[in-house]
SEKOL-782301 format. One line per 8 residues: number of its first residue (from 1); for each residue x negated, z, y of C-alpha. Coordinates in nm, 4 decimals. Example, Ala and Ser with C-alpha at 12.3 -4.5 7.8 and 13.67 -1.06 7.14 Angstrom:
1> -1.2300 0.7800 -0.4500  -1.3670 0.7140 -0.1060
REM end
This chain:
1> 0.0000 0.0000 0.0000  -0.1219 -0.1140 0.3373  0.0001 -0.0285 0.7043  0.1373 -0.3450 0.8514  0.2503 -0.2184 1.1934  0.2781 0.0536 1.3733  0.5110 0.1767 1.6667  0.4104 0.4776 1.9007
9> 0.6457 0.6011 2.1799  0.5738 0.8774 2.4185  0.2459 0.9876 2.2495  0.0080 1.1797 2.4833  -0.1210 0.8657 2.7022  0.1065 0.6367 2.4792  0.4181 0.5542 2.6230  0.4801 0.2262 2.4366
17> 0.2006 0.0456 2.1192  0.2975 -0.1962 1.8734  0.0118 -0.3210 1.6715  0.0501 -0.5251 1.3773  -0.2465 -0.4424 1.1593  -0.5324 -0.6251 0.9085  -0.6973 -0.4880 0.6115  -0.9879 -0.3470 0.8672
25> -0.8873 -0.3193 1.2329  -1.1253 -0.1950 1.5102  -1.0142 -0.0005 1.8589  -1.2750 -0.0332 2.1405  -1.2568 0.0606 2.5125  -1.3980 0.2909 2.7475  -1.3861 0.6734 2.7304  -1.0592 0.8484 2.7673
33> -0.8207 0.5339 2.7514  -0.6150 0.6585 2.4171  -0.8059 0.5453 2.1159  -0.8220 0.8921 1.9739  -0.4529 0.9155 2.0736  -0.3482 0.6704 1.9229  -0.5365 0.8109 1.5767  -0.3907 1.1488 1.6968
41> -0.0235 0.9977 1.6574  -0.1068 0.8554 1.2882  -0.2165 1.1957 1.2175  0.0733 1.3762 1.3304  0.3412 1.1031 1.1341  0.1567 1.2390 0.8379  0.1971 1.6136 0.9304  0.4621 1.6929 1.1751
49> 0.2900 1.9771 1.2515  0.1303 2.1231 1.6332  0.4369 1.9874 1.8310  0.3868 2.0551 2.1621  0.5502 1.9854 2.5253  0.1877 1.8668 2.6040  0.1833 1.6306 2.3409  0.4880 1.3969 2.4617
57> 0.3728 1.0973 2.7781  0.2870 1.2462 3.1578  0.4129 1.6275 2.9684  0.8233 1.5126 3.0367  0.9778 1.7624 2.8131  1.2627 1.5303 2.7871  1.0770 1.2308 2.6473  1.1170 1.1939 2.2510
65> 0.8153 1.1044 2.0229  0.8583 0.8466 1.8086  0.5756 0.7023 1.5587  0.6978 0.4415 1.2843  0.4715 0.2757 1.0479  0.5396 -0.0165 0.8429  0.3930 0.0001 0.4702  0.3498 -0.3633 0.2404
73> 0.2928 -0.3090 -0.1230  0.5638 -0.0516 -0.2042  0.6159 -0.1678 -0.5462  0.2459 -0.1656 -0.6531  0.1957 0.2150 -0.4679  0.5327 0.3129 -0.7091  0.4264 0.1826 -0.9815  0.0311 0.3804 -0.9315
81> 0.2111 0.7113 -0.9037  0.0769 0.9824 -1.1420  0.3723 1.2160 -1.1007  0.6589 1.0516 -1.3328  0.9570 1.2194 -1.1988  0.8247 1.1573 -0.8440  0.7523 0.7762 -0.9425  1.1254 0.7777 -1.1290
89> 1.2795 0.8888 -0.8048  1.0862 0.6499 -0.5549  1.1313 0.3343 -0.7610  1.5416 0.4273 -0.7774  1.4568 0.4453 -0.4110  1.2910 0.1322 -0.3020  1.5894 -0.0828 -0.5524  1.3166 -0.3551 -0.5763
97> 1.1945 -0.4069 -0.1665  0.8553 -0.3861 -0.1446  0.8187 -0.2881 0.2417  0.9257 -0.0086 0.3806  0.9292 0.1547 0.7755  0.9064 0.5415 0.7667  0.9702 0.6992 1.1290  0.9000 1.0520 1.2712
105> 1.0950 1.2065 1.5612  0.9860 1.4649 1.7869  1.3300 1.5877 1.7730  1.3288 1.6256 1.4092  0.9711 1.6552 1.3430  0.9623 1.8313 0.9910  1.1848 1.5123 0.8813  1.1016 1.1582 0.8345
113> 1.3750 0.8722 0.8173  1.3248 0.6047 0.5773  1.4610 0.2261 0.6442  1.4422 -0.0521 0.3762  1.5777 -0.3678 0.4678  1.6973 -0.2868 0.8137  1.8444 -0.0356 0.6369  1.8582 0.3853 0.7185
121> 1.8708 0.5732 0.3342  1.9953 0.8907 0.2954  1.6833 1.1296 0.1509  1.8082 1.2375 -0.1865  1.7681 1.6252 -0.2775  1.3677 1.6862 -0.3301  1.2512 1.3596 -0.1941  1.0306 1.4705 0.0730
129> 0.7437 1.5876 -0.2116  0.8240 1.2634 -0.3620  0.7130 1.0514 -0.0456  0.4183 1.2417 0.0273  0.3157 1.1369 -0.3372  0.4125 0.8249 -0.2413  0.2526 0.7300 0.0808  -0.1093 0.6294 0.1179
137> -0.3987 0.8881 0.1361  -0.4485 0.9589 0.5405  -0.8050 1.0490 0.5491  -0.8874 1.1019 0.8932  -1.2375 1.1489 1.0352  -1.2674 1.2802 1.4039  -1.5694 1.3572 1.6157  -1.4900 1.7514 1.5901
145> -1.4727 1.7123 1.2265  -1.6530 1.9619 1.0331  -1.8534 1.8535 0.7228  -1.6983 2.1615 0.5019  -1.3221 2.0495 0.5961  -1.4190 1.6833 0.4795  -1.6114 1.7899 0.2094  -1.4409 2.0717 0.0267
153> -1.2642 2.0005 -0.3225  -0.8987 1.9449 -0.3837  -0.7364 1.6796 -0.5888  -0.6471 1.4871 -0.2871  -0.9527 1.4326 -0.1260  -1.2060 1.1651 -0.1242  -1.4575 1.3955 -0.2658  -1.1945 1.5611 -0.5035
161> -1.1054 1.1873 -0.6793  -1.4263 1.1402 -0.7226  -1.5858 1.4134 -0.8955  -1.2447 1.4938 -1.1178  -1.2140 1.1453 -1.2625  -1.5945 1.1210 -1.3240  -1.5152 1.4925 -1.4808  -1.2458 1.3956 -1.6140
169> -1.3845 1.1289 -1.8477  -1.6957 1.3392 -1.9275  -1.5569 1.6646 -2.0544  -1.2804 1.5448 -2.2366  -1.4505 1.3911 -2.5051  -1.7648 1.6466 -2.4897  -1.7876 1.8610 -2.7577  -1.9157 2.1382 -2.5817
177> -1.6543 2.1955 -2.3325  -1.4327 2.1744 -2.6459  -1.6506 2.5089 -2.7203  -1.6416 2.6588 -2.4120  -1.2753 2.6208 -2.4343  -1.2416 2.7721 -2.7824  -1.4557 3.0362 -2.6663  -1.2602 3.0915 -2.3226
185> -0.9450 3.1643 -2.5700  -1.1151 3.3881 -2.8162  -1.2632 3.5805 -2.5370  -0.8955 3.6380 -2.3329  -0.5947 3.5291 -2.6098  -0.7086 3.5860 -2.9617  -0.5504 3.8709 -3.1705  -0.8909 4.1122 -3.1856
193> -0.9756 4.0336 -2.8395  -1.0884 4.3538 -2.6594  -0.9830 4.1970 -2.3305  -0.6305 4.0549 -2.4875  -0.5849 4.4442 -2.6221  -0.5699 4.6457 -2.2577  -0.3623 4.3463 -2.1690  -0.0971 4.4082 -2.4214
201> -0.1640 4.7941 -2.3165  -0.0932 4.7103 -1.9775  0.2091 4.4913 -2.0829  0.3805 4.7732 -2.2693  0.3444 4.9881 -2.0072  0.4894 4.7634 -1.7086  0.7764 4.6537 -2.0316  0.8446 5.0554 -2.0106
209> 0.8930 5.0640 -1.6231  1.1304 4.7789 -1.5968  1.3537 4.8295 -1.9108  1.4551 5.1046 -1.7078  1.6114 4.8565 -1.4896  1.6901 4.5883 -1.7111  1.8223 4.7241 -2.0819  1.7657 4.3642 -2.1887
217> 1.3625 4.3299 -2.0913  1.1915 4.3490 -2.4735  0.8444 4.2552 -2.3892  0.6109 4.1557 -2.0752  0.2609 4.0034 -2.1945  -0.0168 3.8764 -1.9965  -0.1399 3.5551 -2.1070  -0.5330 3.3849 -1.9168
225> -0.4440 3.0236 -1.9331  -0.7990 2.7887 -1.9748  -0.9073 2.6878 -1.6963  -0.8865 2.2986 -1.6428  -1.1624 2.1169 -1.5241  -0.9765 2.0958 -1.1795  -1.0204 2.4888 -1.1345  -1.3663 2.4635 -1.1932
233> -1.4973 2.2826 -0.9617  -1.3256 2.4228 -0.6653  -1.6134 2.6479 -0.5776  -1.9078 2.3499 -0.5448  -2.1977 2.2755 -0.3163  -2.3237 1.9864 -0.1577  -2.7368 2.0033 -0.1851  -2.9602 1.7536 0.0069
241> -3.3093 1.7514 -0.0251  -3.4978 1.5538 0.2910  -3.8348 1.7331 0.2670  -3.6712 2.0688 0.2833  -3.3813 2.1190 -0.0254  -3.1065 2.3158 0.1143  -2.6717 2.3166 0.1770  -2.5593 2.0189 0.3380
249> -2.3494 2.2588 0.5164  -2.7077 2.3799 0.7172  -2.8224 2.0421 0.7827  -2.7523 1.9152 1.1659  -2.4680 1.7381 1.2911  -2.6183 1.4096 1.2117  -2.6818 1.4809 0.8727  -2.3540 1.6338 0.7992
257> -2.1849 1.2953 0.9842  -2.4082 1.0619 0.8108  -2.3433 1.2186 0.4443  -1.9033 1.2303 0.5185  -1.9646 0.8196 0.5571  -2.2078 0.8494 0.2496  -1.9222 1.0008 0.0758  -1.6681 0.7001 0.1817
265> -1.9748 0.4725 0.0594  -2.0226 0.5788 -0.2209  -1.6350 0.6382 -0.2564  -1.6024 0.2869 -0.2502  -1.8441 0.1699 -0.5329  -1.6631 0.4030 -0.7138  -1.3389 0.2581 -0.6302  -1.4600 -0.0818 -0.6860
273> -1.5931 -0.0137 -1.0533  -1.2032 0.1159 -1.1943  -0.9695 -0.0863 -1.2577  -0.6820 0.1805 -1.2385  -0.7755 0.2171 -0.8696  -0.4149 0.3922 -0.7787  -0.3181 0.5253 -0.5044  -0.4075 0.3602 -0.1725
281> -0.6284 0.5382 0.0990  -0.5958 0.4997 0.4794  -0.9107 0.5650 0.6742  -0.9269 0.6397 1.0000  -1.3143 0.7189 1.1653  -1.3408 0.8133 1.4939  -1.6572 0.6688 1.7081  -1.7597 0.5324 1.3639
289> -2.1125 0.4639 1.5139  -2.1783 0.8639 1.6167  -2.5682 0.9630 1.4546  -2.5960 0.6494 1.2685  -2.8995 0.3233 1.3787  -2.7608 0.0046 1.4528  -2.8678 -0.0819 1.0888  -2.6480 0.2147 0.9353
297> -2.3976 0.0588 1.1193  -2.4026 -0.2549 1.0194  -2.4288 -0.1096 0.6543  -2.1296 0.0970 0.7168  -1.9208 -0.2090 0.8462  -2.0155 -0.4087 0.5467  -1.8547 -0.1120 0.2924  -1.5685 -0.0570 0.4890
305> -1.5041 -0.4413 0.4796  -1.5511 -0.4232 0.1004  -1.3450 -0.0845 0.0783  -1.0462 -0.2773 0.3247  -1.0171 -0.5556 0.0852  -0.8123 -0.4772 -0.2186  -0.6304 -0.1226 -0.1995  -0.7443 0.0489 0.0818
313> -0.6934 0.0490 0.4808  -0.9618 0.1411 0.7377  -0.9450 0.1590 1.1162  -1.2175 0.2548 1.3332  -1.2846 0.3238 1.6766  -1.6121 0.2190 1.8124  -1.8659 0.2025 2.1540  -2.0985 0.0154 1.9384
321> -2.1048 -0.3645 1.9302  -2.2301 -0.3710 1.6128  -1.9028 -0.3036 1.4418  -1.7533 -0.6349 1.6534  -2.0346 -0.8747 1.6777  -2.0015 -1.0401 1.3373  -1.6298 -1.1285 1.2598  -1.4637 -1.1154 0.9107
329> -1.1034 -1.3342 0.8770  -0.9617 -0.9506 0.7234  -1.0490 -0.7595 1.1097  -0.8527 -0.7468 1.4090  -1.0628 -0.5835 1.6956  -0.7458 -0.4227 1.9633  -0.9034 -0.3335 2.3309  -0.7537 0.0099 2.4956
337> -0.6994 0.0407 2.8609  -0.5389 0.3194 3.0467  -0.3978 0.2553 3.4166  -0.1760 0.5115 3.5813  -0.2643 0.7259 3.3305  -0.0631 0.5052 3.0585  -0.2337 0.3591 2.7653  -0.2221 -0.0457 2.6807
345> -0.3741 -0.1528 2.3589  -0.3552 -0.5463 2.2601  -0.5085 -0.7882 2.0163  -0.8105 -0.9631 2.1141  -0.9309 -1.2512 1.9725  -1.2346 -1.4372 1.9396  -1.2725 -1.6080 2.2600  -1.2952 -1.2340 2.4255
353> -1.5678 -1.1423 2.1949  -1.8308 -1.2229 2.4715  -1.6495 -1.0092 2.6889  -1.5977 -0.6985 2.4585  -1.9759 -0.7155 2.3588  -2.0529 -0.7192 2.7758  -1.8424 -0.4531 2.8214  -1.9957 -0.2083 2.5293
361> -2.3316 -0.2808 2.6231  -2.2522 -0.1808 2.9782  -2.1913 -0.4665 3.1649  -2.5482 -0.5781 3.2034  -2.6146 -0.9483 3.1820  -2.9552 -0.9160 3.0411  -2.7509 -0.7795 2.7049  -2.5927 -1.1186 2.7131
369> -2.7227 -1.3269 2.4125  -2.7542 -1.7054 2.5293  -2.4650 -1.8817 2.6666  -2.3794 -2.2289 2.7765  -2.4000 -2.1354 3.1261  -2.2281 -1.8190 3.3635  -1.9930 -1.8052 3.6506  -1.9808 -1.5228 3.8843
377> -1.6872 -1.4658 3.9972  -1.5246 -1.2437 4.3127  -1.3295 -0.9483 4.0927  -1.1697 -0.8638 3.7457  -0.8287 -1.0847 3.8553  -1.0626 -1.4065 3.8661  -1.1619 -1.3408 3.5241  -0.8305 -1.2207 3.3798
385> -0.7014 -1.5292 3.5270  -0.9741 -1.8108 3.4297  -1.0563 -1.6654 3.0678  -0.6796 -1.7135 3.0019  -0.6274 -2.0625 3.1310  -0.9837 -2.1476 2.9183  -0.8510 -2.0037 2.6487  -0.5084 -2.1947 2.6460
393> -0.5910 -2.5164 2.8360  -0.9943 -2.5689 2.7840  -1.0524 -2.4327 2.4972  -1.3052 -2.8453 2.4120  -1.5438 -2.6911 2.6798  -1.8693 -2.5689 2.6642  -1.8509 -2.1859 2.6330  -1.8932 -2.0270 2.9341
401> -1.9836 -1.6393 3.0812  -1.7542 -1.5397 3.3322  -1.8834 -1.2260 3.4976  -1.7417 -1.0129 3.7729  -1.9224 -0.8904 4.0883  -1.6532 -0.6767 4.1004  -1.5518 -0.7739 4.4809  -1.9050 -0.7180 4.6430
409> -2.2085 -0.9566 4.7024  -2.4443 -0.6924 4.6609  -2.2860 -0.6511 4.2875  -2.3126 -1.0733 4.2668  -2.6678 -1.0882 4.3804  -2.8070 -0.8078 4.1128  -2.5887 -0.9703 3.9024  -2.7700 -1.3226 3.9908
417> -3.1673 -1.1598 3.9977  -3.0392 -0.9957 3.6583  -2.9339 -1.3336 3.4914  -3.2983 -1.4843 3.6530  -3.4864 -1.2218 3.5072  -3.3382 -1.1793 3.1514  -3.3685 -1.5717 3.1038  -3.7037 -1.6296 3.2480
425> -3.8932 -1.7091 2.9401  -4.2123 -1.8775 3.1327  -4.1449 -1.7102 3.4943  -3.8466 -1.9820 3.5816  -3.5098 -1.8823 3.4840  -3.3613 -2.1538 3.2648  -3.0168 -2.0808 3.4434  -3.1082 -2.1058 3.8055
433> -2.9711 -2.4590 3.8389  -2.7027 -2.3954 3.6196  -2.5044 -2.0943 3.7618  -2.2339 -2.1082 3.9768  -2.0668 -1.8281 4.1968  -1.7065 -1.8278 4.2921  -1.6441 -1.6580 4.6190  -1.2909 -1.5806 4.7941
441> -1.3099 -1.6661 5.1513  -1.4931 -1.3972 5.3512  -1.2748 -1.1778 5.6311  -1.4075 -1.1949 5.9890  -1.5466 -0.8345 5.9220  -1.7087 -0.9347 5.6085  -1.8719 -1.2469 5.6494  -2.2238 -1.1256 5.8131
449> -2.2902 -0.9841 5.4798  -2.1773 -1.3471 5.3288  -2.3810 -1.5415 5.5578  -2.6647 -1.3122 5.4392  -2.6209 -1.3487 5.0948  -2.5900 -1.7127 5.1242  -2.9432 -1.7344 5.3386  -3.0516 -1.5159 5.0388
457> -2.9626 -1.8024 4.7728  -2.9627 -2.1025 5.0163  -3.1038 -2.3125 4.7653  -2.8007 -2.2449 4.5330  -2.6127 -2.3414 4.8129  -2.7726 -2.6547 4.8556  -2.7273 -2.7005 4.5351  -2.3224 -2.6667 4.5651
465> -2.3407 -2.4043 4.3222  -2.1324 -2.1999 4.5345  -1.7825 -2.2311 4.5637  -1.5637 -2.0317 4.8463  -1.1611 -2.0474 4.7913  -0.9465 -2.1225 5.0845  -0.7794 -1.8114 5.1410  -0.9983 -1.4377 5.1348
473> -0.8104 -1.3526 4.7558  -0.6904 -1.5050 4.4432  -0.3387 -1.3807 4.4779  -0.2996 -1.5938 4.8232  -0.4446 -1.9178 4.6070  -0.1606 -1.8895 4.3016  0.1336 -2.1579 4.3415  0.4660 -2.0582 4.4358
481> 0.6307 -2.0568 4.0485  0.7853 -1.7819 3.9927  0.7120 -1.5214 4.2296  0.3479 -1.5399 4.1759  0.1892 -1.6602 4.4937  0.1448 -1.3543 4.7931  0.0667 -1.3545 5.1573  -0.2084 -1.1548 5.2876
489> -0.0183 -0.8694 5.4204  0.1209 -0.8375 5.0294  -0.1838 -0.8626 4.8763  -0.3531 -0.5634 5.1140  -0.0516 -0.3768 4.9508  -0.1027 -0.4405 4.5910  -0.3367 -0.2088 4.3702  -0.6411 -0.3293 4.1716
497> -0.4598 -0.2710 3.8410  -0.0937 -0.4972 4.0114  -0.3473 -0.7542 4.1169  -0.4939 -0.7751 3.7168  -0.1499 -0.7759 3.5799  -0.0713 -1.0216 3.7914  -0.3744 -1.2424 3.6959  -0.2978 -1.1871 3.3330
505> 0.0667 -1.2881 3.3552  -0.0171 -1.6209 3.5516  -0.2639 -1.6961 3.3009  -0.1029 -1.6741 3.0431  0.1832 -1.8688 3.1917  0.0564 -2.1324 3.4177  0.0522 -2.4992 3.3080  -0.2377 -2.7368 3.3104
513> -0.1094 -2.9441 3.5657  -0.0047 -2.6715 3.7857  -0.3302 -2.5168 3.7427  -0.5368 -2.8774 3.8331  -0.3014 -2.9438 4.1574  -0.2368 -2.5650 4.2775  -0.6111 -2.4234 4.2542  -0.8455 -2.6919 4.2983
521> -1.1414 -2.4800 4.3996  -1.1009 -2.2657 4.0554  -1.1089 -2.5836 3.8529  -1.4054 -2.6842 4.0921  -1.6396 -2.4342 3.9747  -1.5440 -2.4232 3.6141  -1.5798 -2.8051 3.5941  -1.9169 -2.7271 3.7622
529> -1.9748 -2.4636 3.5326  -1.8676 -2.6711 3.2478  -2.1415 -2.9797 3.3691  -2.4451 -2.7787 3.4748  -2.3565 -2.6097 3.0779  -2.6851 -2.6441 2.8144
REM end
């Protein structure tokens, strides 16, 4: 069983998501935009536990949380139930569909409500036991995870699987713990036990006691049941030797991290090597780069990838580039933003790779590999806009890095000596005649400092590698479809996060030809971009 969407309402930072998910799905964004949130919210459909007022979007007490997930594979998770009565009563359940949407309400959180088929059943008596046993593993990794919660034994666990079916298999047929088992019996239960003798003593007299109360009582025995393999390993430790042999559970943080992942490593192989896998296992790591070397990483992409690709789920959240530089056709990568204190998350696609890797390596062109050529644009809204309409009307051209000066020529000419310096492979950058700089039109006020930085670059200028709209923003330059064009007074009124939206709707929206005839000096510098391209 596999997760194929997922709705979250009124989560902490979440007032609205709906992600449709892949066998291995990746959340990246800045700090404190609502990835952890949104793993927060998975956690708390599987628990239902730590309501608070706090938890519910911007703390309204009113506001109802809602988090519904979508599971595929319903038949094959029935059928891989261990618990017969519990399998008995889902498959009577499920009548043959083989997806299923379980919801949790704030309002009701200790309940869940089951749809199949567009459908609301009523929970029969018991079920709630039965649908734990029936839902995937959640096995959630945070940052503020501690190795001995991850670690320690019970039959649910990663680690608990693991070592009882390797047990399991062992001891059965092993004639020794046949033995010890004989033994265990003739030590506690046998007739001329010394132990089983002050039991029966202790019986009789607690027989004596409540016969007193109950005429009826005619004997009370203690019986020591043998311990199954299951009891005995609940008291284990972990022992890593690295030049000193001692607990894992005294080893530092990165240790500790780096041996949980081990774990789901070597979790995996031992997944992959059964062919009664079973029951399905979500995983959900947190900043799945924290302690490890870019190589770990990569390492640790390539088992989740091979974990993600029969039974199992994973999504990760990540500041590491690693985890989204090489693409597999199983991964969605989903960006986070938070404005207003609300948290967006959307698909990405490949197109925006570029873009992600920029922004997780900090926005530094020098950690751009090579591309076809760059255009510097004014602000964020320029490259919402163009990186949409390349996308859906361009998409023949030579690929392109559009970078943002972020609305200052200061940030444009660092951002053109950083492009000179990190492609200067014999003291001439190989992208000085190639780059081109889109400028709005400077204000009165501002343009001594864009005379300046044009006598700074004058040969670029000469070159016509810079390009100045018509009006001093974007959002004067759109056509008038559809409400999308503003006059200067309205754009002084709009925030930086309405201008982006704004740039994201008309480019996803805008036409070809409407683009061509309506912004002429856009399509100027990307066709210039586009020619002066390697």
């Amino acid at each position: 069983m596999k997760i194929v969407s997922v709705k979250i309402e009124n989560f902490r930072s979440i007032e609205n998501a709906h992600l449709t998910l892949s066998d291995f799905n990746i959340l990246i964004g800045q700090n404190n935009t609502g990835k952890t949130n949104f793993f927060e919210a998975i956690a708390w459909f599987y628990t239902g536990s730590g309501l608070t007022s706090d938890m519910k979007y911007q703390r309204e007490a009113g506001r109802e949380i809602i988090v519904s997930l979508e599971f595929s594979g319903a038949q094959h998770g029935a059928e891989n139930m261990i618990n017969e009565a519990n399998r008995t009563k889902i498959q009577n359940f499920l009548s043959g569909a083989d997806n299923i949407v379980v919801t949790r309400q704030s309002s009701e959180p200790k309940k869940r409500v089951v749809e199949i088929n567009g459908e609301i059943k009523k929970n029969p008596t018991g079920f709630d036991p039965a649908l734990n046993d029936f839902l995937p593993k959640f096995e959630y990794i945070h940052t503020r995870q501690y190795y001995e919660e991850f670690t320690k034994y019970n039959q649910k666990s990663a680690v608990g699987i693991m070592l009882s079916s390797v047990i399991e298999e062992i001891l059965n047929d092993d004639p020794k713990y046949k033995m010890f088992r004989n033994t265990f019996d003739d030590l506690f239960n046998a007739e001329d036990s010394a132990v089983n003798a002050h039991f029966k003593a202790l019986g009789h007299s607690v027989k004596s006691h409540l016969e007193k109360q109950f005429s009826e009582c005619s004997k009370v025995y203690f019986e020591v049941l043998s311990p199954e393999f299951s009891d005995l390993l609940k008291k284990f430790e972990t022992v890593v030797d690295d030049g000193i042999e001692t607990y894992a559970s005294e080893k530092g943080d990165g240790m500790q991290r780096a041996l949980m992942l081990a774990i789901i490593q070597a979790y995996a192989d031992y997944r992959k090597a059964r062919e009664d896998a079973g029951k399905s296992f979500l995983f959900f790591i947190d900043e799945a780069e924290l302690h490890l070397h870019p190589t770990a990483q990569r390492k640790l992409k390539d088992v989740l990838l091979e974990l993600s690709s029969t039974l199992d789920q994973v999504v990760i959240s990540t500041h590491s580039s690693v985890f989204v530089a090489d693409s597999s056709s199983r991964e969605s990568v989903f960006k986070t933003e938070k404005h207003d204190c609300k948290t967006e998350i959307f698909k990405t696609d490949e197109n925006d790779k570029p873009y992600i890797i920029y922004e997780l390596l900090g926005g530094s062109p020098a950690d751009l590999l090579l591309p076809r050529n760059f255009l510097i644009v004014e602000g964020p809204s320029e490259l919402e806009l163009l990186t949409r309409v390349i996308k859906r009307h361009y998409n023949n051209q030579p690929s392109i890095q559009i970078i943002s000066a972020e609305g200052d020529t200061h940030q444009a000419k660092r951002s053109i000596n950083a492009i000179s310096k990190a492609y200067s492979p014999m003291g001439t950058s190989i992208y000085n005649e190639r780059t081109i700089i889109l400028c709005d039109q400077p204000t009165e006020k501002a343009r001594p400092g864009f005379e300046q930085f044009i006598e700074g670059h004058i040969d670029l200028h000469r070159r016509n590698q810079i390009v100045v709209l018509p009006f001093g923003s974007l959002e004067e330059c759109y056509p008038d479809e559809q409400g999308w064009k503003r006059s200067e007074e309205q754009t002084k009124g709009m925030s930086g996060h309405q201008k982006k939206q704004l740039a994201k709707t008309v480019g996803d929206e805008i036409s070809k030809e409407s683009f061509e005839s309506n912004m002429p000096a856009l399509l100027d510098a990307l066709t210039k971009a586009w020619n002066n391209a390697f």
